[in-house]
C-alpha positions as CSV (number, residue, x, y, z in Angstrom):
1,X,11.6,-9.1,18.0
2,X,11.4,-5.9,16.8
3,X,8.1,-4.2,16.8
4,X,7.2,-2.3,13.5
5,X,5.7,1.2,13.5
6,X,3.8,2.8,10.3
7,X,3.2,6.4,10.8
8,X,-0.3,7.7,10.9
9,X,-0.3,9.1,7.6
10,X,1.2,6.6,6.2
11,X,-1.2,4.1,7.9
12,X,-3.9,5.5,6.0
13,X,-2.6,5.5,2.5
14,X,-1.7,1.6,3.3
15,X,-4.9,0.9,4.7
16,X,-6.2,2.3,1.3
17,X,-3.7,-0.5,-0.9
18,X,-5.2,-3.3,1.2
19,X,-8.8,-2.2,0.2
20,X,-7.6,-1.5,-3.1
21,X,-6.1,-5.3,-3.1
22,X,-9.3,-6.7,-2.4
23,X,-11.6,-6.4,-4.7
24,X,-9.1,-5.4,-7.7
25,X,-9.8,-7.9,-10.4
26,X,-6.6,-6.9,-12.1
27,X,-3.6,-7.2,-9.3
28,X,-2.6,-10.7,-8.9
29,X,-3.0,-12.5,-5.1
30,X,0.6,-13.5,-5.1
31,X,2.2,-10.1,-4.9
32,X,3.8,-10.6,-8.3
33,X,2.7,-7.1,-9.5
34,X,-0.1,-4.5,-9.5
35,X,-2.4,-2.6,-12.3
36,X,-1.6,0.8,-12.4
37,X,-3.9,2.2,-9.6
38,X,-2.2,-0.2,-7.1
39,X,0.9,0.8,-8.5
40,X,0.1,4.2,-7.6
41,X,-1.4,4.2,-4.0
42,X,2.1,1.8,-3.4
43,X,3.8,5.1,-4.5
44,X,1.8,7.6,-2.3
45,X,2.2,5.0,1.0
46,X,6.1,4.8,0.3
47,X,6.0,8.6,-0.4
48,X,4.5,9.2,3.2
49,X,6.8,6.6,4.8
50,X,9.6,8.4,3.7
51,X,8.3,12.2,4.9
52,X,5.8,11.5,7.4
């Protein structure tokens, strides 16, 4: 099993999606897409991911 690290940065801006996810009326539960401020803090988090 390999053990999954998100960086600290990134962490944060994740954190901030979840939050976003729950108590946006908008984004479906399922996964099946997002309104356009979930689309965007999924862009920032990938962002970080990618540079740290």
């Amino acid at each position: 099993m390999q053990d999954t690290f998100i960086r600290p940065a990134a962490q944060a801006s994740y954190d901030a999606y979840l939050e976003h996810l729950r108590q946006c009326r908008e984004c479906p539960r399922d996964g099946s897409g997002r309104c356009a401020d979930g689309q965007e803090l999924v862009r920032i988090y990938l962002a970080k991911t990618r540079t740290g």
